[in-house]
mmCIF file of the N, C-alpha and C atoms, coordinates in Angstrom:
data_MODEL
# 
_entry.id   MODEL 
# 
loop_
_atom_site.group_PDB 
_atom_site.id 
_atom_site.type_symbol 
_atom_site.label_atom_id 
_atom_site.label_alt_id 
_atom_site.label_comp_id 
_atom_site.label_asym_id 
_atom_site.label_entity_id 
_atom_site.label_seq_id 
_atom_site.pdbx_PDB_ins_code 
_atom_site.Cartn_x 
_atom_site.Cartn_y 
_atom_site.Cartn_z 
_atom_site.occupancy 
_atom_site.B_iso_or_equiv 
_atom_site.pdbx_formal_charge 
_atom_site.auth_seq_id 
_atom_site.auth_comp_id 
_atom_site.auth_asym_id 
_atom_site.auth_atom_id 
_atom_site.pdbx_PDB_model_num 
ATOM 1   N N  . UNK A 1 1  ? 52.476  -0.526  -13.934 1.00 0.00 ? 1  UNK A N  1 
ATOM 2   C CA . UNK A 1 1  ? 51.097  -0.853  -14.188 1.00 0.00 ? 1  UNK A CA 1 
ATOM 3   C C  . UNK A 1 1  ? 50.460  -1.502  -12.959 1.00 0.00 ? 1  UNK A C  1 
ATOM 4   N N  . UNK A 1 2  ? 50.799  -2.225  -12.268 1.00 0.00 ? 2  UNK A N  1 
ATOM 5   C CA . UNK A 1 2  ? 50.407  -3.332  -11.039 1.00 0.00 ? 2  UNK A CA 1 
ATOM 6   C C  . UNK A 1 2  ? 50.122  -2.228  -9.989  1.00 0.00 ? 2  UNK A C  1 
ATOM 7   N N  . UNK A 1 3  ? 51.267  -1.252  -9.805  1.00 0.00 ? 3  UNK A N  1 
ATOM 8   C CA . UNK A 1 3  ? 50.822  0.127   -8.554  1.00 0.00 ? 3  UNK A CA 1 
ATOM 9   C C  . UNK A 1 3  ? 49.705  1.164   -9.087  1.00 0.00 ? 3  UNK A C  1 
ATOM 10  N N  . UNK A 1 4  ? 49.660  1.599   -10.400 1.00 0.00 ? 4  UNK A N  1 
ATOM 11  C CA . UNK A 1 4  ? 48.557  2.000   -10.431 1.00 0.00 ? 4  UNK A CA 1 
ATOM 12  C C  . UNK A 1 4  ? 47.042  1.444   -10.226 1.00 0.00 ? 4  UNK A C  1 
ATOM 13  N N  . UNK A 1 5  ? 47.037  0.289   -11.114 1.00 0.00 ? 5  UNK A N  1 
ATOM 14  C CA . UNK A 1 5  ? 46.312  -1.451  -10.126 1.00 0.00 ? 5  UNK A CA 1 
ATOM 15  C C  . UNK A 1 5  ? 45.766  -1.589  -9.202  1.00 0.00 ? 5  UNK A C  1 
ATOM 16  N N  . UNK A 1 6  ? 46.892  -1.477  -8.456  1.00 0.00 ? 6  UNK A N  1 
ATOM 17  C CA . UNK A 1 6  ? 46.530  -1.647  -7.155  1.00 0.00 ? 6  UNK A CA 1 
ATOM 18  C C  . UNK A 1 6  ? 45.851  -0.211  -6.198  1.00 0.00 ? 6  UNK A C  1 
ATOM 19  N N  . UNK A 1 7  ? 46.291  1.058   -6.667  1.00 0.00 ? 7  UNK A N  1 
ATOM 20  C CA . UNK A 1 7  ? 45.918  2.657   -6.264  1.00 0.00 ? 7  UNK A CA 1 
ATOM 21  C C  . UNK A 1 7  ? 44.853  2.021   -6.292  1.00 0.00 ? 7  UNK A C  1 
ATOM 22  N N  . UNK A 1 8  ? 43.928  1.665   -7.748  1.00 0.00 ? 8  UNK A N  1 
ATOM 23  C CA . UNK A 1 8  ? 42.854  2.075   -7.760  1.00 0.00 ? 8  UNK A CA 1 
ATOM 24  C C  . UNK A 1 8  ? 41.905  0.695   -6.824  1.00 0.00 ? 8  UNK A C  1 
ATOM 25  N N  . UNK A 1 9  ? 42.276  0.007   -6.837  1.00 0.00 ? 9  UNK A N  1 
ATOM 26  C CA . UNK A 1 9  ? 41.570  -1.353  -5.975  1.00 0.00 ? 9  UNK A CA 1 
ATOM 27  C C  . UNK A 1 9  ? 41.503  -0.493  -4.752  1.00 0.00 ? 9  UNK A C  1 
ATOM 28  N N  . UNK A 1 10 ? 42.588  0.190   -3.695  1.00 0.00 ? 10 UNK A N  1 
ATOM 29  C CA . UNK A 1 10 ? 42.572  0.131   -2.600  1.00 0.00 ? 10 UNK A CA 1 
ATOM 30  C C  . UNK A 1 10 ? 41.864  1.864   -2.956  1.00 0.00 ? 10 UNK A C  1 
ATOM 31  N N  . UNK A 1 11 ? 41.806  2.252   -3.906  1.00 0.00 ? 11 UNK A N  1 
ATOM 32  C CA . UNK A 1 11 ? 40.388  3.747   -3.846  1.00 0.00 ? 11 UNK A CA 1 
ATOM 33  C C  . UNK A 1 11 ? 38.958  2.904   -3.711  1.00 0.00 ? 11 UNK A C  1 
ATOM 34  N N  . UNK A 1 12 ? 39.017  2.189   -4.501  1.00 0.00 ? 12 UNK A N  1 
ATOM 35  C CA . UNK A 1 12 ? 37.381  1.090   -4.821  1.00 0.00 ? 12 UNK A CA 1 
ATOM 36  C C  . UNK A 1 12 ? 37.048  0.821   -3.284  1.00 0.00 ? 12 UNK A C  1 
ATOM 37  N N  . UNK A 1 13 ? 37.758  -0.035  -2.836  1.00 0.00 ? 13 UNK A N  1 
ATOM 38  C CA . UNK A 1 13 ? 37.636  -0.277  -1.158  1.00 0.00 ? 13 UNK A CA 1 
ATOM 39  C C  . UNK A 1 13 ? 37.720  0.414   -0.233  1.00 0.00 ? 13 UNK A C  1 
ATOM 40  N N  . UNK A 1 14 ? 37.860  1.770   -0.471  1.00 0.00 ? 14 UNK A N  1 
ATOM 41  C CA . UNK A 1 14 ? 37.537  2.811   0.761   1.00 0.00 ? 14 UNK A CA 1 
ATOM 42  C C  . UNK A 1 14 ? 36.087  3.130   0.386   1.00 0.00 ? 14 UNK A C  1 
ATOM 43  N N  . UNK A 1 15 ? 36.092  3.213   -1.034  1.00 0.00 ? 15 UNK A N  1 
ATOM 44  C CA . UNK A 1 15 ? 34.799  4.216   -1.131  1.00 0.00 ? 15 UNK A CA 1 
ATOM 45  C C  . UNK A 1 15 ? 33.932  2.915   -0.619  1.00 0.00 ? 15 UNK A C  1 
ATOM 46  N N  . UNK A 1 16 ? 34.000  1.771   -1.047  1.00 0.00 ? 16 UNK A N  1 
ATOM 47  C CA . UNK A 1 16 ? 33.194  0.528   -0.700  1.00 0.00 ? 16 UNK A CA 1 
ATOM 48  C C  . UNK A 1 16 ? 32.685  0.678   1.011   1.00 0.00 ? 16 UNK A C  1 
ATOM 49  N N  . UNK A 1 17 ? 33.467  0.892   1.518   1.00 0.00 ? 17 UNK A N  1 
ATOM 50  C CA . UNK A 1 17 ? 33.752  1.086   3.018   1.00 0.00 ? 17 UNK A CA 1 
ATOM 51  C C  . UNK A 1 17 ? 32.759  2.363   3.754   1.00 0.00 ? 17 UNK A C  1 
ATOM 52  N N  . UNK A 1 18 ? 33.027  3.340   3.067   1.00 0.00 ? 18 UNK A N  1 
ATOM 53  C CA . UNK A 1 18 ? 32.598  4.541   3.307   1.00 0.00 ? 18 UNK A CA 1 
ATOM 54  C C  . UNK A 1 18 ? 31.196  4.250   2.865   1.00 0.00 ? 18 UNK A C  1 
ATOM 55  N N  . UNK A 1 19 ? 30.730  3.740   2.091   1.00 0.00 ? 19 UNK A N  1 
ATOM 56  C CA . UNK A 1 19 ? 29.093  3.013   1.507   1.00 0.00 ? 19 UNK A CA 1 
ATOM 57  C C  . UNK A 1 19 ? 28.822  2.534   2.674   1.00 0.00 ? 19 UNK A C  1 
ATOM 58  N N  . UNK A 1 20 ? 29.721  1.843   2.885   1.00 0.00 ? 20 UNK A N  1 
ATOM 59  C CA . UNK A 1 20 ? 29.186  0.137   3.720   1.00 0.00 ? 20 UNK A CA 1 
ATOM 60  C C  . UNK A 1 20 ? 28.464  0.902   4.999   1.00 0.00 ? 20 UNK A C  1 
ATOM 61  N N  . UNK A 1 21 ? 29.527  1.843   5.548   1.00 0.00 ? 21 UNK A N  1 
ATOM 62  C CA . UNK A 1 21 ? 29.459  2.744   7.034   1.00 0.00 ? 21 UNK A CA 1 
ATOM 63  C C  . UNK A 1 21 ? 27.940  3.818   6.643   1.00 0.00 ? 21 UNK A C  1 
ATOM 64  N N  . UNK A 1 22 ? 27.949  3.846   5.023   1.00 0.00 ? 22 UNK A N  1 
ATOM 65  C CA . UNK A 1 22 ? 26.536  5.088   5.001   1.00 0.00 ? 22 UNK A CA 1 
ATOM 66  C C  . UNK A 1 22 ? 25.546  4.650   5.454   1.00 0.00 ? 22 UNK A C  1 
ATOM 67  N N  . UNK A 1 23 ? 25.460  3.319   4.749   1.00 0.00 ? 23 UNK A N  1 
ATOM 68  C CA . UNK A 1 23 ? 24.051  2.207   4.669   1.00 0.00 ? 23 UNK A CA 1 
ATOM 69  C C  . UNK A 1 23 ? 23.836  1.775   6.109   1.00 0.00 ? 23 UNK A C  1 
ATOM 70  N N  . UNK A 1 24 ? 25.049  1.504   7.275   1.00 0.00 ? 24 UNK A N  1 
ATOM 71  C CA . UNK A 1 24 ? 24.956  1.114   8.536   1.00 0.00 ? 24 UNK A CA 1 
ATOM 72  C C  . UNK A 1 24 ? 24.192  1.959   9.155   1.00 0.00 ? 24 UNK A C  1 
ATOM 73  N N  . UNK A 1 25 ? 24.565  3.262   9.073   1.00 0.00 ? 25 UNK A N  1 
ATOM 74  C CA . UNK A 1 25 ? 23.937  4.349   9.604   1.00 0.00 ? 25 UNK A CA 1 
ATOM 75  C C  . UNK A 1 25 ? 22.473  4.668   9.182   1.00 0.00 ? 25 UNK A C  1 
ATOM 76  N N  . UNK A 1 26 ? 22.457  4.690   8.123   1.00 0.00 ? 26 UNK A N  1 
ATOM 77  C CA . UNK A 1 26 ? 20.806  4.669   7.421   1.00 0.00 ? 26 UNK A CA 1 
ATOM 78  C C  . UNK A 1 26 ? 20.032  3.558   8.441   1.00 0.00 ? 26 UNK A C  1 
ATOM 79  N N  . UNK A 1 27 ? 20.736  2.378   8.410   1.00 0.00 ? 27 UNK A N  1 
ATOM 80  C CA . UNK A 1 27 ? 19.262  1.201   8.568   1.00 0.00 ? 27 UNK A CA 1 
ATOM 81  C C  . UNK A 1 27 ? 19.449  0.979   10.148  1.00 0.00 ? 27 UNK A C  1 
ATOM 82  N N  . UNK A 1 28 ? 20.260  1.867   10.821  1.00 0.00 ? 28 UNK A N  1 
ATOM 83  C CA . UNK A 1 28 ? 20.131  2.219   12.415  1.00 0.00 ? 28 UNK A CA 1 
ATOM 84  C C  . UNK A 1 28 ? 19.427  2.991   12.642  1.00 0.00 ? 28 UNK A C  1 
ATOM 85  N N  . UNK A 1 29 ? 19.235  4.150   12.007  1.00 0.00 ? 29 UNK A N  1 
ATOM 86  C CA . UNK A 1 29 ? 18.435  4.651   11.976  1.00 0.00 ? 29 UNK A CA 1 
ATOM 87  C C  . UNK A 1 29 ? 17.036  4.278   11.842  1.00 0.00 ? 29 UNK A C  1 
ATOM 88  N N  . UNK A 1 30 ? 16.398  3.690   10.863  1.00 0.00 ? 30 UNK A N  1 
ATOM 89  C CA . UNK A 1 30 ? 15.407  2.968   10.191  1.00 0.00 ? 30 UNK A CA 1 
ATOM 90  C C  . UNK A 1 30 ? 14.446  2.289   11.054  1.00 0.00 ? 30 UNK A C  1 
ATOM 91  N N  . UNK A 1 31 ? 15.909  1.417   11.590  1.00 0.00 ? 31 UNK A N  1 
ATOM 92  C CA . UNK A 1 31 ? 15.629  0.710   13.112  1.00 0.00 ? 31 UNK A CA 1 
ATOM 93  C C  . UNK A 1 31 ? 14.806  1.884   14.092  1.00 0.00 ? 31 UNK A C  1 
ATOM 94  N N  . UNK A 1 32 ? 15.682  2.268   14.536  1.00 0.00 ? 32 UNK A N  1 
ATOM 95  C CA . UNK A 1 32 ? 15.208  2.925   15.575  1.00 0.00 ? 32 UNK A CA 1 
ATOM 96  C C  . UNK A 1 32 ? 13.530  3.777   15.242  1.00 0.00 ? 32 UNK A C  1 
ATOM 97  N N  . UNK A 1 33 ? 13.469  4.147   14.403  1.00 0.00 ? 33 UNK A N  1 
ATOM 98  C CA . UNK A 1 33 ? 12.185  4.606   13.564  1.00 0.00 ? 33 UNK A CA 1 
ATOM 99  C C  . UNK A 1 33 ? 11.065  3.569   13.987  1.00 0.00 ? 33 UNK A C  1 
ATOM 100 N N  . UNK A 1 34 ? 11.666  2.405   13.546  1.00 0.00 ? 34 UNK A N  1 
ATOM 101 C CA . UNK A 1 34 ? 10.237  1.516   13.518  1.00 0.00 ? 34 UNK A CA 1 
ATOM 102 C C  . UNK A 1 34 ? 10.599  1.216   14.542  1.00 0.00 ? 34 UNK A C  1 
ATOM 103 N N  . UNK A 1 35 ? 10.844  1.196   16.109  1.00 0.00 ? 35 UNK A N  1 
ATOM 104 C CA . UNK A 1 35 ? 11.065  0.717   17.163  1.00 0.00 ? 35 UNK A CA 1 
ATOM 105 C C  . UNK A 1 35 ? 9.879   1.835   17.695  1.00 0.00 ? 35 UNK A C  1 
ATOM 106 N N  . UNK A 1 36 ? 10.457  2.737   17.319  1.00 0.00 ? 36 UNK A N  1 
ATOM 107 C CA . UNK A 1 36 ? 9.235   3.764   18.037  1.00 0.00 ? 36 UNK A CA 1 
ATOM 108 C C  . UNK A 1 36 ? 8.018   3.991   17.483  1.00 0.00 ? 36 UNK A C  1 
ATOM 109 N N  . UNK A 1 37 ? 8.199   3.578   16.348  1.00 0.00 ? 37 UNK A N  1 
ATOM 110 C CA . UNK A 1 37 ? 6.015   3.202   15.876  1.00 0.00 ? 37 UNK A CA 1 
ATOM 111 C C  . UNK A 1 37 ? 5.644   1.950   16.127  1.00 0.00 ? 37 UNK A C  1 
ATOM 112 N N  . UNK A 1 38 ? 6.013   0.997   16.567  1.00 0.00 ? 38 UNK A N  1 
ATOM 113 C CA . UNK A 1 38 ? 5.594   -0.229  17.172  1.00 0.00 ? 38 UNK A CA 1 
ATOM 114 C C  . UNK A 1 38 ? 5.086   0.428   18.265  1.00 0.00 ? 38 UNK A C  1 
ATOM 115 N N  . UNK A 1 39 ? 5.937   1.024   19.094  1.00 0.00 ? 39 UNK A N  1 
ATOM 116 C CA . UNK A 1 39 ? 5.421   1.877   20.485  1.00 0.00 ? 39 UNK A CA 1 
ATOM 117 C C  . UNK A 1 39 ? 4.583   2.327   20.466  1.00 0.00 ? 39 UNK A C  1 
ATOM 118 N N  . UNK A 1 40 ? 4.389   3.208   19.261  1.00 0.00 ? 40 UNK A N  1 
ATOM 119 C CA . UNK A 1 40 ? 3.090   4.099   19.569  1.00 0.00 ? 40 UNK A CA 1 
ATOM 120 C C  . UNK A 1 40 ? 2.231   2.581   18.343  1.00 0.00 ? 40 UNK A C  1 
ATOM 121 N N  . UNK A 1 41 ? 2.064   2.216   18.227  1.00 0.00 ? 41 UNK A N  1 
ATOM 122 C CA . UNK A 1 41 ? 1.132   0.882   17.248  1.00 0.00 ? 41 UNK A CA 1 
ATOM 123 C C  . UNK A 1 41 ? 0.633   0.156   19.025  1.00 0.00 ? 41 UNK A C  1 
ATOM 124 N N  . UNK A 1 42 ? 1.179   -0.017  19.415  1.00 0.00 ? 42 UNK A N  1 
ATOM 125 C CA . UNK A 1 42 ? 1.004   -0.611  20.954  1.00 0.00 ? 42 UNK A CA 1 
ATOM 126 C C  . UNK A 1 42 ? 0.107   -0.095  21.760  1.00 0.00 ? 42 UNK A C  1 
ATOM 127 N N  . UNK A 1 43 ? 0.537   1.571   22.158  1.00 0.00 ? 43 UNK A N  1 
ATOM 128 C CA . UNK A 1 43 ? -0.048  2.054   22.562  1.00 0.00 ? 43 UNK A CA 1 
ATOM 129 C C  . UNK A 1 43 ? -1.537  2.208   22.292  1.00 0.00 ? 43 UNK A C  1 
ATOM 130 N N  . UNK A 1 44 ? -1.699  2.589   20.686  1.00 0.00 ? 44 UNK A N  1 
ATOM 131 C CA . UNK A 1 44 ? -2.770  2.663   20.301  1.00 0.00 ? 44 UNK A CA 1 
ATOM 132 C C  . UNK A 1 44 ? -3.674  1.770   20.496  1.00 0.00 ? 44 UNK A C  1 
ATOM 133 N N  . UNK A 1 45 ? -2.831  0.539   19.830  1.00 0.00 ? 45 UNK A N  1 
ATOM 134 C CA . UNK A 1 45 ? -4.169  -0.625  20.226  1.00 0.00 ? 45 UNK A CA 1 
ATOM 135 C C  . UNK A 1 45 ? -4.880  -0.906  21.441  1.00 0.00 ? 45 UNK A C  1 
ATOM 136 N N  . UNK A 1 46 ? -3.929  -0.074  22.767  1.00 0.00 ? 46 UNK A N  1 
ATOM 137 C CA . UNK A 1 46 ? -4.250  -0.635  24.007  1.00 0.00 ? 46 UNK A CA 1 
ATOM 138 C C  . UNK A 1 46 ? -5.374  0.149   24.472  1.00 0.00 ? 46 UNK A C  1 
ATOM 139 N N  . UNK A 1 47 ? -4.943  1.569   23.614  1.00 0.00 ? 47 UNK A N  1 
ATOM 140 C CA . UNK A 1 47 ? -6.587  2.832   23.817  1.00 0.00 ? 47 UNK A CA 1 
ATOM 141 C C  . UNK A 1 47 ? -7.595  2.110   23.224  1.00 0.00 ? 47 UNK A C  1 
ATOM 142 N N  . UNK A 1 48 ? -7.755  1.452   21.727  1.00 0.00 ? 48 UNK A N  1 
ATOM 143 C CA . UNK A 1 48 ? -8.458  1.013   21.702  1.00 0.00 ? 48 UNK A CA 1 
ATOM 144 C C  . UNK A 1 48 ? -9.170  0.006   22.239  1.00 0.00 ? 48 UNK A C  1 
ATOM 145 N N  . UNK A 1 49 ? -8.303  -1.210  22.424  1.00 0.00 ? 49 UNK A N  1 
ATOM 146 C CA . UNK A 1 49 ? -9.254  -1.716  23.435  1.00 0.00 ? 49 UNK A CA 1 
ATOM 147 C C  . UNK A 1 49 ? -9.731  -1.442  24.386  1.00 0.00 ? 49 UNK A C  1 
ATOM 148 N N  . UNK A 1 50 ? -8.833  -0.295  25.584  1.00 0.00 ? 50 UNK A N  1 
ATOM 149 C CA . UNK A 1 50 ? -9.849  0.292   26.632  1.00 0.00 ? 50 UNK A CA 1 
ATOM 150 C C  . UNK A 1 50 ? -11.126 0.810   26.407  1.00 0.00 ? 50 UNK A C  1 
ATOM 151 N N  . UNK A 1 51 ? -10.904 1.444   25.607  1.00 0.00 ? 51 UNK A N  1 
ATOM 152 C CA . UNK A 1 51 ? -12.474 2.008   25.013  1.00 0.00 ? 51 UNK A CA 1 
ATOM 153 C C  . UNK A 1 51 ? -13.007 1.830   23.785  1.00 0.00 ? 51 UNK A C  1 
ATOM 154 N N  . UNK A 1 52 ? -14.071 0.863   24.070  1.00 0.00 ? 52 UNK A N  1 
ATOM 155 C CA . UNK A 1 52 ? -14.640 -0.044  22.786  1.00 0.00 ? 52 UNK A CA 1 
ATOM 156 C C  . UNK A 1 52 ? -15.488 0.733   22.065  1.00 0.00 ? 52 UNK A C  1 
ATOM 157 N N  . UNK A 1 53 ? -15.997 2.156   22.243  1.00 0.00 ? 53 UNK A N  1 
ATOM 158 C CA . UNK A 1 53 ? -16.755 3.271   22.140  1.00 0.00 ? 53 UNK A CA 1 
ATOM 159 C C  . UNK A 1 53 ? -16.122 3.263   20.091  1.00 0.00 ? 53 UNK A C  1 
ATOM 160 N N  . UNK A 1 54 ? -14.899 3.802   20.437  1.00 0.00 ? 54 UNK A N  1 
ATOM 161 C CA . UNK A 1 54 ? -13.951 4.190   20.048  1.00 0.00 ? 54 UNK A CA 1 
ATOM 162 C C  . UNK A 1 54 ? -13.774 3.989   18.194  1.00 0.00 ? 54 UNK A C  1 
ATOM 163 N N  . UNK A 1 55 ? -14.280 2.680   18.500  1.00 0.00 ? 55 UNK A N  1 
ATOM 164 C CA . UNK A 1 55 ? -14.557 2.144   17.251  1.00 0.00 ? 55 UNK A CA 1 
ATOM 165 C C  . UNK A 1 55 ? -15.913 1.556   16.609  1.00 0.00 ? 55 UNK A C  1 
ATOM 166 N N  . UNK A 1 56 ? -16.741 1.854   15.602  1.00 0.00 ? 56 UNK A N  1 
ATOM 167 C CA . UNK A 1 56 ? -17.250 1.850   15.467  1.00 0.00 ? 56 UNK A CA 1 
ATOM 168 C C  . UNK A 1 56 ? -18.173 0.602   14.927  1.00 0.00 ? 56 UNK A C  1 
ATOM 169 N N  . UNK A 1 57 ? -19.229 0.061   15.712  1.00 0.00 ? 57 UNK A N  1 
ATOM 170 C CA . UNK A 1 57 ? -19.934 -1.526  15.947  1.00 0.00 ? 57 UNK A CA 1 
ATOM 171 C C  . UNK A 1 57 ? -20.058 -1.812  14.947  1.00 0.00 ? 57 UNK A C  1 
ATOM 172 N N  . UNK A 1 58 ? -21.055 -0.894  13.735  1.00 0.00 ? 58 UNK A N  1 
ATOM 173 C CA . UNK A 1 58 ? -21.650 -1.224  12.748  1.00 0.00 ? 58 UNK A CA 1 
ATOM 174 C C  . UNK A 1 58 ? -20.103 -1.729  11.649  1.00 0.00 ? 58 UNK A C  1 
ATOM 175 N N  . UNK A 1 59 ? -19.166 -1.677  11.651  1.00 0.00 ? 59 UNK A N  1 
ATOM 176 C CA . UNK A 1 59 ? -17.733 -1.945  10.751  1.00 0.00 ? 59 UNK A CA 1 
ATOM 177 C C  . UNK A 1 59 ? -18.446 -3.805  10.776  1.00 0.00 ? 59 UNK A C  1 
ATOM 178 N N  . UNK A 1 60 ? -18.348 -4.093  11.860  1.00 0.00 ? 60 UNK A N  1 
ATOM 179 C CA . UNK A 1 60 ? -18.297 -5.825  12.368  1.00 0.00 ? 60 UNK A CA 1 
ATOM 180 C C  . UNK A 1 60 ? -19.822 -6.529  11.352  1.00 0.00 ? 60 UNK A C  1 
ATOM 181 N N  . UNK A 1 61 ? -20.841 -5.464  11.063  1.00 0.00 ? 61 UNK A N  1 
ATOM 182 C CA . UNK A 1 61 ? -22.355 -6.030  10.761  1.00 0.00 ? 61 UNK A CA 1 
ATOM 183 C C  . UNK A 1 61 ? -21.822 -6.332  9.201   1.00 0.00 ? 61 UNK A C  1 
ATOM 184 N N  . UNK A 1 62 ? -22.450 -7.005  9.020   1.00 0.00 ? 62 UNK A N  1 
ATOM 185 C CA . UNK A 1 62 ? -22.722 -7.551  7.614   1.00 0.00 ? 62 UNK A CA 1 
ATOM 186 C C  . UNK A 1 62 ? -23.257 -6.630  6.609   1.00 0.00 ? 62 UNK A C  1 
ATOM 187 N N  . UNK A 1 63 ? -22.910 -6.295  5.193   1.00 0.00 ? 63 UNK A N  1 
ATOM 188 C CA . UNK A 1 63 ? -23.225 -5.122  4.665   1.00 0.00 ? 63 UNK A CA 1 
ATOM 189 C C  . UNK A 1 63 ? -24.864 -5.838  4.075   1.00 0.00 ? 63 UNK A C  1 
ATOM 190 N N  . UNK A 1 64 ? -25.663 -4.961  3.349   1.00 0.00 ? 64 UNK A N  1 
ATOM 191 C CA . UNK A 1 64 ? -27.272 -5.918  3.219   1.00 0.00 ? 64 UNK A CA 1 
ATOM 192 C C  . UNK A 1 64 ? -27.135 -6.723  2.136   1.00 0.00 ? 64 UNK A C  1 
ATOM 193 N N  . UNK A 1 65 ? -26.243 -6.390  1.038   1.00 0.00 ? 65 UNK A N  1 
ATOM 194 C CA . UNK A 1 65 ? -26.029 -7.209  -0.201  1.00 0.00 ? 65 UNK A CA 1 
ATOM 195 C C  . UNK A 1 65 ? -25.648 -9.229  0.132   1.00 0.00 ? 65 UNK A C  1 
ATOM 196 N N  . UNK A 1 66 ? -25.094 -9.204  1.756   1.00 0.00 ? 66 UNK A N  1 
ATOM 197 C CA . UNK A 1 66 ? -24.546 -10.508 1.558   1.00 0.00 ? 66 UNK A CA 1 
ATOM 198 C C  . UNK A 1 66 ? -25.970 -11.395 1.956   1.00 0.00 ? 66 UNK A C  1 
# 
């Protein structure tokens, strides 16, 4: 009884393992994802501020209701 027991503990902890290694890989990924839209989030903002055209004045005015 104790070796079958134990079979299955040390099956539980591979598959645990083999999870552990899926999820590593997923949120490296993930990472790297949002590493490169910060980049382009960066970029963007920097077009926008070069060119103030870009965006539109009237957003900033007060709507007439206030």
């Amino acid at each position: 009884m104790d070796e079958k027991r134990i079979a299955e503990l040390e099956i539980r902890y591979m598959q645990q393992q083999e999870t552990l290694q899926e999820l590593s890989d997923v949120l490296y990924q993930q990472q790297r994802v949002i590493e490169a839209l910060r980049v382009e989030l960066d970029m963007l903002k920097k077009k926008l501020e070069a060119e103030p055209g870009l965006v539109d004045s009237r957003q900033h005015e007060r709507p007439p209701h206030y």
